[in-house]
BALO-809253 format. One record per residue: residue in one letter; chain; x, z, y of N, C-alpha, C in turn. Coordinates in steps of 0.001 Angstrom, whole numbers, plus 500000, padded with zeros to 6 digits. Each point is the difference from the previous one (the first is absolute). Layout:
site code = A, unit = A, neast = X, nup = Z, nnorth = Y, caeast = X, caup = Z, canorth = Y, ceast = X, cup = Z, cnorth = Y
...
This chain:
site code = X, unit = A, neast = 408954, nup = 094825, nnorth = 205349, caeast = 501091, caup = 499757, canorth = 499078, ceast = 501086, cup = 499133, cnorth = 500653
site code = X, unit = A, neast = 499401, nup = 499015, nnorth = 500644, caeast = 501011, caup = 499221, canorth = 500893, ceast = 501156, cup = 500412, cnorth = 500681
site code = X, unit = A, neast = 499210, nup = 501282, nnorth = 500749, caeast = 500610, caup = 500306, canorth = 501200, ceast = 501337, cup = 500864, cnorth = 499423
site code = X, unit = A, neast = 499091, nup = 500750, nnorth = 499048, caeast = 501174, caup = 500947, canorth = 499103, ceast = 501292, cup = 499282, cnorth = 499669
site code = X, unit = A, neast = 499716, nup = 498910, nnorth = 499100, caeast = 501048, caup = 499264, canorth = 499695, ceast = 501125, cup = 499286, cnorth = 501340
site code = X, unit = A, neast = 499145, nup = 500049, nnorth = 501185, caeast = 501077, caup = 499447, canorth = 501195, ceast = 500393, cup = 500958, cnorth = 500637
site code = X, unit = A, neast = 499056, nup = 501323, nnorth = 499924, caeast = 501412, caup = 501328, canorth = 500661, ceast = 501251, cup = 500070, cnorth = 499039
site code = X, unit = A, neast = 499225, nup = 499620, nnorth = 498753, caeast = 501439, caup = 500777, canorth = 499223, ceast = 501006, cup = 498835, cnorth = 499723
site code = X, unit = A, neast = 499384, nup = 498522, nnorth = 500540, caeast = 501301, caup = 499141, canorth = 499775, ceast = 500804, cup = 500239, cnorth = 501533
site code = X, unit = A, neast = 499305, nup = 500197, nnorth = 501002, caeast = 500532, caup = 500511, canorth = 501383, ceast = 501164, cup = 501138, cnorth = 500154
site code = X, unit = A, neast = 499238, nup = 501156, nnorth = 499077, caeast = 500750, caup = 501053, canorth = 499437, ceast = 501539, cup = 499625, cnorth = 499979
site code = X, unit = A, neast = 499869, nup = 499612, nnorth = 498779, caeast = 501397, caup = 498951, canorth = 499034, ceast = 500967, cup = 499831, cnorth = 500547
site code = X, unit = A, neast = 498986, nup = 498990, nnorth = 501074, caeast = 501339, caup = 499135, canorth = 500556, ceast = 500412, cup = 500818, cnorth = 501116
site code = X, unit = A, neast = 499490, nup = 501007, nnorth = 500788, caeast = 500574, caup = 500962, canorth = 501327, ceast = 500812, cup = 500871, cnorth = 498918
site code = X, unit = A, neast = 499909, nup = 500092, nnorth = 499046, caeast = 500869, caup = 501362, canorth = 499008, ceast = 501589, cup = 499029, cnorth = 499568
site code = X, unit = A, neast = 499718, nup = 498635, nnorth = 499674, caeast = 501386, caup = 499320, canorth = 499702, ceast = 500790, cup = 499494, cnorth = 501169
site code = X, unit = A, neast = 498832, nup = 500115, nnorth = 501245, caeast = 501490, caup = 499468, canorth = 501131, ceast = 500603, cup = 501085, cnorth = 500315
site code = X, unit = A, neast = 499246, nup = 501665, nnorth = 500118, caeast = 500846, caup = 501027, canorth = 500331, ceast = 500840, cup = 500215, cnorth = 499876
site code = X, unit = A, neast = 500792, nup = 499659, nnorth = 498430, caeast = 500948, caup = 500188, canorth = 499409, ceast = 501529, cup = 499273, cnorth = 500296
site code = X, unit = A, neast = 499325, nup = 498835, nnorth = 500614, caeast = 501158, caup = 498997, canorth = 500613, ceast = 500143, cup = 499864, cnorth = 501756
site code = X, unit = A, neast = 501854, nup = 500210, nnorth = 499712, caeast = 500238, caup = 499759, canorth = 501376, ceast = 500704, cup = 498730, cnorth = 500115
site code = X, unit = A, neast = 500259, nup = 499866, nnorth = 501374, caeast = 500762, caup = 498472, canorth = 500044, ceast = 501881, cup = 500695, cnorth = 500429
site code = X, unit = A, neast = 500882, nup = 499340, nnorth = 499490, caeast = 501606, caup = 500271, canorth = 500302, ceast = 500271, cup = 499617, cnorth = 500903
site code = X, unit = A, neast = 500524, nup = 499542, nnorth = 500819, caeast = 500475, caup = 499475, canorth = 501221, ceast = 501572, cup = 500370, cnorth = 500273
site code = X, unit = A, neast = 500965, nup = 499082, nnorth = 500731, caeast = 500664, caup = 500392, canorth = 500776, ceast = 500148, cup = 499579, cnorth = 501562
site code = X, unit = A, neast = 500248, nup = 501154, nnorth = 500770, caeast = 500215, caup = 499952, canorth = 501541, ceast = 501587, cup = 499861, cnorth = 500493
site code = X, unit = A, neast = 500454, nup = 498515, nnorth = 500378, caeast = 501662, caup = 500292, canorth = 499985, ceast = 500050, cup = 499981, cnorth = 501484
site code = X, unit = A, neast = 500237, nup = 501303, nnorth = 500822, caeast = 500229, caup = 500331, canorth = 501382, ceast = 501486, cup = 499158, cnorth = 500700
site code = X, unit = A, neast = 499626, nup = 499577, nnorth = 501327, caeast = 501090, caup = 499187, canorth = 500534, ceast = 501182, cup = 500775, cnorth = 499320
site code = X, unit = A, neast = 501103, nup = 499141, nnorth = 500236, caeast = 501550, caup = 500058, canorth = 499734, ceast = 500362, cup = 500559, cnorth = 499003
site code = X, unit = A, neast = 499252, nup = 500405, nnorth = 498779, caeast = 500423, caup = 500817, canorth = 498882, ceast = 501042, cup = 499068, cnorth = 498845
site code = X, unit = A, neast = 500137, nup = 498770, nnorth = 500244, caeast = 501295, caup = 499452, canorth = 499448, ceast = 500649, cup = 498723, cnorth = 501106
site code = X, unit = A, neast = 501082, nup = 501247, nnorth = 500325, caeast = 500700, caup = 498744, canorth = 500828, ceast = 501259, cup = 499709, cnorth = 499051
site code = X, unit = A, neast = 500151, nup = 498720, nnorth = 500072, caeast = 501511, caup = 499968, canorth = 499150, ceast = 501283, cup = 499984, cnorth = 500904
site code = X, unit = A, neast = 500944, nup = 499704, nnorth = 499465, caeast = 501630, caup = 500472, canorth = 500948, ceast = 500194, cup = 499559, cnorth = 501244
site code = X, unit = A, neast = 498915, nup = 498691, nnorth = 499937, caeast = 500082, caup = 499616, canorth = 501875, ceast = 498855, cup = 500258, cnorth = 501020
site code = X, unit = A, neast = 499301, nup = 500962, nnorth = 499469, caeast = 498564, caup = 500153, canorth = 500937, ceast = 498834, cup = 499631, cnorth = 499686
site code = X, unit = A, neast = 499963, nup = 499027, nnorth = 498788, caeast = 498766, caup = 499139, canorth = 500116, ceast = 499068, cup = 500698, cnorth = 499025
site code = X, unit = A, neast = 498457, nup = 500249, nnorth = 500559, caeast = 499598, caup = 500825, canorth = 499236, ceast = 499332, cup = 498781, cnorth = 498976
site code = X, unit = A, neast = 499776, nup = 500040, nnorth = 498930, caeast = 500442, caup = 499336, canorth = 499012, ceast = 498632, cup = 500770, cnorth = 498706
site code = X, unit = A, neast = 499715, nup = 498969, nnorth = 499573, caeast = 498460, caup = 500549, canorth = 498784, ceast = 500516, cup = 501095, cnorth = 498825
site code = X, unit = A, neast = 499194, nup = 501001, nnorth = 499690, caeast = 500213, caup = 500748, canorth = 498844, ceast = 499906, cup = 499466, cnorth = 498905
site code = X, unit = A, neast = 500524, nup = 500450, nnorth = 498707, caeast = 499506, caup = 499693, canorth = 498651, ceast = 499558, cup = 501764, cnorth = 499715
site code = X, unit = A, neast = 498793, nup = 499640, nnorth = 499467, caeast = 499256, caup = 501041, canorth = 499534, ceast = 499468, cup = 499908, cnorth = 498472
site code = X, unit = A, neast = 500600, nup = 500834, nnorth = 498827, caeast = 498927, caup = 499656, canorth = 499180, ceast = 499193, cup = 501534, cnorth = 499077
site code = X, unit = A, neast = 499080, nup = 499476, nnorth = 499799, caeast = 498842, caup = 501077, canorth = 500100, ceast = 499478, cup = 499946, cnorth = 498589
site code = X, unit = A, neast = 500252, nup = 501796, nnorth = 499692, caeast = 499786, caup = 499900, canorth = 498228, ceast = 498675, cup = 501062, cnorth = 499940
site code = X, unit = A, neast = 499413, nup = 499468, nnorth = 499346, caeast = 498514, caup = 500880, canorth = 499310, ceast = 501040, cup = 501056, cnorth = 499009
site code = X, unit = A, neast = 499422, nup = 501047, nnorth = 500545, caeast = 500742, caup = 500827, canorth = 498191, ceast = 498950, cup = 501137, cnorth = 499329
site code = X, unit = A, neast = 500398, nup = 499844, nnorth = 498915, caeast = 499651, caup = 501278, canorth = 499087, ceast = 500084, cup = 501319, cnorth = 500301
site code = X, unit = A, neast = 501502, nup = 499826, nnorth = 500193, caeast = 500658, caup = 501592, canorth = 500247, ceast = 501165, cup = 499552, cnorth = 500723
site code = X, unit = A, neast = 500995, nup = 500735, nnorth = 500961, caeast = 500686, caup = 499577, canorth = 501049, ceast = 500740, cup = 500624, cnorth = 499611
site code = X, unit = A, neast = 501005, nup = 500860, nnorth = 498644, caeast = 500807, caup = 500802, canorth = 500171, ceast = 501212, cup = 498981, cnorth = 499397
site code = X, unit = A, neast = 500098, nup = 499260, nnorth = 499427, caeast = 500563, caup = 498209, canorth = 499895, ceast = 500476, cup = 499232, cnorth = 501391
site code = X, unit = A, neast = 499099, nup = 500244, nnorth = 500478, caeast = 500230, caup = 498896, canorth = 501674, ceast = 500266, cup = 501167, cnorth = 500667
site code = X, unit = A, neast = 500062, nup = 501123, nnorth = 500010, caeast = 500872, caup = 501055, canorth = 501194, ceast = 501230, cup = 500031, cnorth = 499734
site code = X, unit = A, neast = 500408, nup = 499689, nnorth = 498467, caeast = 501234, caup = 500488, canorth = 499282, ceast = 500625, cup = 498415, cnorth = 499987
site code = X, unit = A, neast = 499633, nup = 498785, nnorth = 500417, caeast = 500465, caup = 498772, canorth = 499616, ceast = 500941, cup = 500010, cnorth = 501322
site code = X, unit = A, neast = 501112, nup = 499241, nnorth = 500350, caeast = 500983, caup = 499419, canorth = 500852, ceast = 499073, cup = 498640, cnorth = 500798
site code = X, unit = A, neast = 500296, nup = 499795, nnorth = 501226, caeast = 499696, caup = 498815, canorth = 500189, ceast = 500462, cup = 499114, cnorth = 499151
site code = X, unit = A, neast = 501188, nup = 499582, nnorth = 499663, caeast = 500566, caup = 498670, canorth = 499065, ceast = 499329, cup = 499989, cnorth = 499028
site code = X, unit = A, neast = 499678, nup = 501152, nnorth = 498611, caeast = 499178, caup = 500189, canorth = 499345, ceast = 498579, cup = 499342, cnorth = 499992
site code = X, unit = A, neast = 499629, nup = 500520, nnorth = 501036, caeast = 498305, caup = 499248, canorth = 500206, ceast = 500225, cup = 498333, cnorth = 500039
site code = X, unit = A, neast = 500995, nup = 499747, nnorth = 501208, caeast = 500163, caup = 498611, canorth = 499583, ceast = 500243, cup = 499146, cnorth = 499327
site code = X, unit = A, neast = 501352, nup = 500323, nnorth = 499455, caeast = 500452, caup = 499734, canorth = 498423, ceast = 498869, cup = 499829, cnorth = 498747
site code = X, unit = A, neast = 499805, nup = 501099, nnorth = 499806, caeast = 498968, caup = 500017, canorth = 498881, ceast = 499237, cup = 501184, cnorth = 500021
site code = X, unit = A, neast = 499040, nup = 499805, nnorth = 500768, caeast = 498850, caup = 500672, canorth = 500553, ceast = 498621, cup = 500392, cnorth = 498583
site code = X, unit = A, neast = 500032, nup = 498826, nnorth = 499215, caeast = 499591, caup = 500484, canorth = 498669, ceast = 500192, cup = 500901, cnorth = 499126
site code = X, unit = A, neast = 501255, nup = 499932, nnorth = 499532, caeast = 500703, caup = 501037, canorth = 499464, ceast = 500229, cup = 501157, cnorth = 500463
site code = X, unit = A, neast = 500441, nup = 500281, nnorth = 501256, caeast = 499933, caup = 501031, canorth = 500635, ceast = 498586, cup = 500822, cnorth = 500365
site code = X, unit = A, neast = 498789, nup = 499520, nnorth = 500075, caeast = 498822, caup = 500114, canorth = 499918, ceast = 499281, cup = 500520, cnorth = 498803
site code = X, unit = A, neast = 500255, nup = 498575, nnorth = 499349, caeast = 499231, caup = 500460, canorth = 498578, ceast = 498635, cup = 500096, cnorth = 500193
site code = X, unit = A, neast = 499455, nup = 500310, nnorth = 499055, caeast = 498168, caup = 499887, canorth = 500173, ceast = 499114, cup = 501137, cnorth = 501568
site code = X, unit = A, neast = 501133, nup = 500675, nnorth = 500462, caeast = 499535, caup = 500553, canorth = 501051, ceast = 499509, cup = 498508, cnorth = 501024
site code = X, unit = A, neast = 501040, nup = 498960, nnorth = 500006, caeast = 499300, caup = 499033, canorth = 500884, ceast = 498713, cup = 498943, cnorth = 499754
site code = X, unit = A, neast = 498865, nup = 500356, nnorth = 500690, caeast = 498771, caup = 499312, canorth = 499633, ceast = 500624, cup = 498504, cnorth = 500713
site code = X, unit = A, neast = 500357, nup = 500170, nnorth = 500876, caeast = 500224, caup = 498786, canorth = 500868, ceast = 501206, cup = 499729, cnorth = 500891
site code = X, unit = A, neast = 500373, nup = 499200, nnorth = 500740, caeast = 500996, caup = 499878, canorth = 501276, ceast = 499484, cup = 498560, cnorth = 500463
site code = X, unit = A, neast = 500163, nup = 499811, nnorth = 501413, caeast = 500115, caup = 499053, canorth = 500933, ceast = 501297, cup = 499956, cnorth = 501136
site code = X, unit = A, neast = 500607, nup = 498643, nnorth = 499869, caeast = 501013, caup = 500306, canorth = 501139, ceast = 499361, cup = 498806, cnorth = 500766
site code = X, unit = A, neast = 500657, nup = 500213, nnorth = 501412, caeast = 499308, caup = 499368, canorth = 501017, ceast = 501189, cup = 500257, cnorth = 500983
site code = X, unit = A, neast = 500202, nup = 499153, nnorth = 501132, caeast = 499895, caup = 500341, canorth = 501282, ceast = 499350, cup = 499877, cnorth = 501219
site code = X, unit = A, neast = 500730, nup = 500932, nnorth = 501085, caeast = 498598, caup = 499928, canorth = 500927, ceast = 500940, cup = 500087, cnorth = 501601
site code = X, unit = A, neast = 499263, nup = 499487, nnorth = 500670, caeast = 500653, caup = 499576, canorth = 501468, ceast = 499771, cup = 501219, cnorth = 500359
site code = X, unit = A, neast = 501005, nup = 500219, nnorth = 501048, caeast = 500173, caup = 501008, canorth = 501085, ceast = 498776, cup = 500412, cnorth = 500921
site code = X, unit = A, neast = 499885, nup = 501244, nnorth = 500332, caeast = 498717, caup = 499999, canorth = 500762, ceast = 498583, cup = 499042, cnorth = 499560
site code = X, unit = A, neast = 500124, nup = 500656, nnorth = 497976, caeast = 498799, caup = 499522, canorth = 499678, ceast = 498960, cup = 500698, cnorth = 498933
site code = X, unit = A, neast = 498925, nup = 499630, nnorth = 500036, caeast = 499523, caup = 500941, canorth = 498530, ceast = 499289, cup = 499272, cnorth = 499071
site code = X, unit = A, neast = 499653, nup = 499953, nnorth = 498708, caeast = 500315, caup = 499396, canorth = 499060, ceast = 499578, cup = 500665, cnorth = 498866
site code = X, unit = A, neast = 498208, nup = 500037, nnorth = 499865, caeast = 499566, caup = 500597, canorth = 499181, ceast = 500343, cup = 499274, cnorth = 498628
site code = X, unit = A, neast = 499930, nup = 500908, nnorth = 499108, caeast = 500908, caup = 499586, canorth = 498282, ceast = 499255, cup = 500019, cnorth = 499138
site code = X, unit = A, neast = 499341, nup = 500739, nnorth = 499119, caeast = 499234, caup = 500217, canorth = 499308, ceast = 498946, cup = 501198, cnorth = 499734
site code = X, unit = A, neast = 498457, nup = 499348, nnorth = 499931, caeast = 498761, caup = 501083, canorth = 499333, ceast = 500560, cup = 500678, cnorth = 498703
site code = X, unit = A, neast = 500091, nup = 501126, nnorth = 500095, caeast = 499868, caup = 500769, canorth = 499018, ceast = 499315, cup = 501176, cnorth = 499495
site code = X, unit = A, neast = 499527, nup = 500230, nnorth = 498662, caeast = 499275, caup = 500931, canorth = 499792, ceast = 501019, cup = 501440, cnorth = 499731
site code = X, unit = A, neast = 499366, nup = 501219, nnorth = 500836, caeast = 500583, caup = 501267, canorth = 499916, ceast = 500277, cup = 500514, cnorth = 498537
site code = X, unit = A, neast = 498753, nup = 499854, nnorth = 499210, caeast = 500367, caup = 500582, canorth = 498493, ceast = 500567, cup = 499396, cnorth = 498986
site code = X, unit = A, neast = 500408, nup = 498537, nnorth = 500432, caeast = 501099, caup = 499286, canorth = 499205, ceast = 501348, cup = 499804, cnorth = 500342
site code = X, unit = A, neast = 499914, nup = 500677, nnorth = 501471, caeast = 501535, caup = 499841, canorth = 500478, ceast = 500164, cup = 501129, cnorth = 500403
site code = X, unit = A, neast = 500971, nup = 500634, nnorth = 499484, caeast = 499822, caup = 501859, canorth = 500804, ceast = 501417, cup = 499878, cnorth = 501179
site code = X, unit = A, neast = 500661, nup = 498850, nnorth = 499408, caeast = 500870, caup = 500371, canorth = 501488, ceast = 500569, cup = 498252, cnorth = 500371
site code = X, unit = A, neast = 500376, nup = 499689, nnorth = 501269, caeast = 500430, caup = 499048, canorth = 500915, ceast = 501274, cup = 500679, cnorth = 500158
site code = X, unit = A, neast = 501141, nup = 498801, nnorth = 500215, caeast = 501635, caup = 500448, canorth = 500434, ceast = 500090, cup = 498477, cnorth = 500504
site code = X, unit = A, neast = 501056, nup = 500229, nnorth = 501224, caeast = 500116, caup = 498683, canorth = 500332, ceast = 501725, cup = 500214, cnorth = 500201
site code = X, unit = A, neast = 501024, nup = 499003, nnorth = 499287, caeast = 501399, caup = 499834, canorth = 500396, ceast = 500210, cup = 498811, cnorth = 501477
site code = X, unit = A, neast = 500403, nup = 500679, nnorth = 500993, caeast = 500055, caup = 498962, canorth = 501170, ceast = 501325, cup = 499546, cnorth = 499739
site code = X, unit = A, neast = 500161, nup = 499011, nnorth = 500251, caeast = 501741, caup = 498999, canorth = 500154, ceast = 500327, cup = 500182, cnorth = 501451
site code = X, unit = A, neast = 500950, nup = 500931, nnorth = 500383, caeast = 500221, caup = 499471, canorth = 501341, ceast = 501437, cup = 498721, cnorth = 499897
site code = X, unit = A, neast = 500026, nup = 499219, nnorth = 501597, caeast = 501174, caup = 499372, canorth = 499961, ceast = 501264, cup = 500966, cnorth = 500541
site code = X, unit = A, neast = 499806, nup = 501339, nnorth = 500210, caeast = 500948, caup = 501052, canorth = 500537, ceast = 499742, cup = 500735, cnorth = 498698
site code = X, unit = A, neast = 501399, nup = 499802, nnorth = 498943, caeast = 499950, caup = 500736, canorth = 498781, ceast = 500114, cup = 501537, cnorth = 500380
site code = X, unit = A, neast = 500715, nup = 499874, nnorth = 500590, caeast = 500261, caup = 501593, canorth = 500038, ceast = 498809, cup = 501119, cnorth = 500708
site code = X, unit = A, neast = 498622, nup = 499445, nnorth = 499870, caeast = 498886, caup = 500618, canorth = 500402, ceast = 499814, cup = 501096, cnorth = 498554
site code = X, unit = A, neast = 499534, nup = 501483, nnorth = 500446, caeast = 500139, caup = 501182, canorth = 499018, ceast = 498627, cup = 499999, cnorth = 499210
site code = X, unit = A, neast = 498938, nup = 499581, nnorth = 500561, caeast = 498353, caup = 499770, canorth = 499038, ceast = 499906, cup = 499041, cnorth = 499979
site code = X, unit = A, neast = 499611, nup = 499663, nnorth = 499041, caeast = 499479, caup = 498762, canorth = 499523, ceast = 499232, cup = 499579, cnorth = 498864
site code = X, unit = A, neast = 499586, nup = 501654, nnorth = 499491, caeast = 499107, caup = 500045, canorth = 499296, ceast = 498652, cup = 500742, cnorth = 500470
site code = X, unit = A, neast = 498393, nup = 499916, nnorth = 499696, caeast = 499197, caup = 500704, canorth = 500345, ceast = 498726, cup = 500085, cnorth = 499324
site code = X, unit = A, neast = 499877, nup = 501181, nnorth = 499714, caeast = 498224, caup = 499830, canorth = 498427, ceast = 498920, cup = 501108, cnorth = 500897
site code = X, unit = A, neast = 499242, nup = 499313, nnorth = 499545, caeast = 499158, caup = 501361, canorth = 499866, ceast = 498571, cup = 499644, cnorth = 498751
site code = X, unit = A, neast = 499177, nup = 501212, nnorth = 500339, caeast = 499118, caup = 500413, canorth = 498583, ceast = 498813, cup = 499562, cnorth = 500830
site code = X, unit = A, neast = 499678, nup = 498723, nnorth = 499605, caeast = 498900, caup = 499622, canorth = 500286, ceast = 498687, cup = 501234, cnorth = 500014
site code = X, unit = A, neast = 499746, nup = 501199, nnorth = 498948, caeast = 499092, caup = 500312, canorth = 500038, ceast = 499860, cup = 500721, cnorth = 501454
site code = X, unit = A, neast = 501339, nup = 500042, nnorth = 500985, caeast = 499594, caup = 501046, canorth = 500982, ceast = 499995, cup = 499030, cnorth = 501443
site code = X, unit = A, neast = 499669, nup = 498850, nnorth = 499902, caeast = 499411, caup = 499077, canorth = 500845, ceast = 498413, cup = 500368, cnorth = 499971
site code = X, unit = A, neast = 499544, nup = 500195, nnorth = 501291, caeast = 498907, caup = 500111, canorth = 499997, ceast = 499106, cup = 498689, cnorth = 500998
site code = X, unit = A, neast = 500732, nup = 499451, nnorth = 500789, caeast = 499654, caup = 498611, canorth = 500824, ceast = 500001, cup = 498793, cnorth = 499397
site code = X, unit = A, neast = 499637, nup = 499125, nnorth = 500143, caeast = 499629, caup = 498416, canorth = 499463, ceast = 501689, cup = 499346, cnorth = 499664
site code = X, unit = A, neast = 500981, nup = 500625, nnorth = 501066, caeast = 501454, caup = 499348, canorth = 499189, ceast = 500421, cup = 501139, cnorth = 500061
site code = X, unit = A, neast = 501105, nup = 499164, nnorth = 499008, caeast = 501585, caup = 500664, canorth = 499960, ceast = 500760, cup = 499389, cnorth = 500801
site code = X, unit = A, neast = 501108, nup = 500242, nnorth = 500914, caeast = 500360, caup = 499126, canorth = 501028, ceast = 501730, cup = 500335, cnorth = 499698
site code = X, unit = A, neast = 500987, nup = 499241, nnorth = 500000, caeast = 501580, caup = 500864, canorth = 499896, ceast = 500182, cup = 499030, cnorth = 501694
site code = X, unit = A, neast = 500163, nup = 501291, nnorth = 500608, caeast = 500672, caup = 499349, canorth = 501478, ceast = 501182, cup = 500452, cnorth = 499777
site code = X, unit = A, neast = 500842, nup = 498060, nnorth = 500394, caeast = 501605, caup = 500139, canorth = 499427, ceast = 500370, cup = 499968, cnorth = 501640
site code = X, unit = A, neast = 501116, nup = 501020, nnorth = 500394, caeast = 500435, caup = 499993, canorth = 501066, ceast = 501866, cup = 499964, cnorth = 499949
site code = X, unit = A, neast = 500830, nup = 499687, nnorth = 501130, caeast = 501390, caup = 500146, canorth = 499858, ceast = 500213, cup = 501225, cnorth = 499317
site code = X, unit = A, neast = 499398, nup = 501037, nnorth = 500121, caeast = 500465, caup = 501430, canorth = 499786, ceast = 499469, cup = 500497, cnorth = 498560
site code = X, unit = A, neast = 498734, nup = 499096, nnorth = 499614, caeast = 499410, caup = 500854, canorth = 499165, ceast = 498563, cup = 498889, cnorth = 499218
site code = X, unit = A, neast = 499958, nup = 500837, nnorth = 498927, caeast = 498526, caup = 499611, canorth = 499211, ceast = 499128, cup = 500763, cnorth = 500244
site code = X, unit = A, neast = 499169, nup = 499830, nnorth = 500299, caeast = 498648, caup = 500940, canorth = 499466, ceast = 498782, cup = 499903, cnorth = 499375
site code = X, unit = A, neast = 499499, nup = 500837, nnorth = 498822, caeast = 498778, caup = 499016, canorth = 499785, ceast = 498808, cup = 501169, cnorth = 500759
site code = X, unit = A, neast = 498880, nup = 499400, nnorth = 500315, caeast = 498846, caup = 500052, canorth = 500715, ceast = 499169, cup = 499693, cnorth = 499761
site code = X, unit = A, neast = 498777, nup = 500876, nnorth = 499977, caeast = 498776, caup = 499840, canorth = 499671, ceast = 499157, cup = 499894, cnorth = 501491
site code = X, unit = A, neast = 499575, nup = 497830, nnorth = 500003, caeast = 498973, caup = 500277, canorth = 501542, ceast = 498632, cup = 498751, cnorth = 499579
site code = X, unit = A, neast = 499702, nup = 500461, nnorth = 501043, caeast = 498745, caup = 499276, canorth = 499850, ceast = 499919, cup = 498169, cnorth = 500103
site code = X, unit = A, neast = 501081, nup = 499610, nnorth = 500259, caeast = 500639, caup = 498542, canorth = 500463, ceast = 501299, cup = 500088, cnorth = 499682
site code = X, unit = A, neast = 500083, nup = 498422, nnorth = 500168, caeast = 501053, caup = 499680, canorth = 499350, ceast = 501522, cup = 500109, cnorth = 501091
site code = X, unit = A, neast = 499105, nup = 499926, nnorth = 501074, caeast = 501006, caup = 500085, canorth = 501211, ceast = 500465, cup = 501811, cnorth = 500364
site code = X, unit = A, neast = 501357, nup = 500310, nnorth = 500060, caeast = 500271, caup = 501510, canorth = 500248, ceast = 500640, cup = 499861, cnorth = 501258
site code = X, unit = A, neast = 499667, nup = 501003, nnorth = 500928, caeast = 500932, caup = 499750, canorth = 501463, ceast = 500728, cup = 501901, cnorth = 499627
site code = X, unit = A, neast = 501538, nup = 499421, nnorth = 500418, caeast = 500880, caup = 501697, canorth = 499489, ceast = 500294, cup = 499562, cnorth = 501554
């Protein structure tokens, strides 16, 4: 009877970590230099959502401004943060079936950068993170086994 009861609390707990991955971001050298060269820390902030058709359709100013409203109950959560150059910067455990999607708005100090938005659907992560490697050129999000991504 013992034993029964400790496969199936064993069970349990290998069935509730499956479900969760960890977020991360990877910010690759020089991806914000400002007007004189200096590569210079990101602001990143990182929203749990419901449904993403709100945060595809929002403006950057929007999100910043009033990121609530513009959201609405699609947002479970947000964190803003920044993060040094040539660094990574795991964010938050989250569970897959309470968060169906991750979007992260990057701040660059070069406004006139064209992405700066990036989501994806947690359910089609299949590795331990979600990773958004922010580069000069680009976002991406990524599914790896660590928190560290080499592009």
């Amino acid at each position: 009877m013992f034993k029964k009861a400790l496969l199936s609390t064993i069970f349990m707990i290998f069935m509730v970590g499956c479900g969760q991955i960890q977020v991360g971001i990877n910010n690759m050298p020089n991806s914000n230099l400002n007007n004189r060269g200096d590569n210079v820390p990101i602001t990143v902030i990182v929203y749990q959502l419901s449904d993403i058709k709100k945060f595809e359709e929002a403006t950057e100013m929007d999100l910043i401004a009033k990121e609530n409203e513009v959201l609405g109950r699609d947002k479970i959560d947000s964190i803003k943060l920044q993060i040094q150059p040539n660094a990574n910067a795991s964010i938050v455990k989250i569970d897959k079936e309470n968060v169906p999607y991750v979007g992260v708005l990057v701040l660059y100090a070069d406004q006139g950068k064209t992405k700066i938005k990036e989501f994806k659907k947690t359910s089609d992560i299949k590795e331990d993170y979600l990773i958004f490697s922010i580069s000069d050129k680009d976002i991406k999000a990524l599914g790896a086994k660590s928190l560290v991504v080499k592009e």
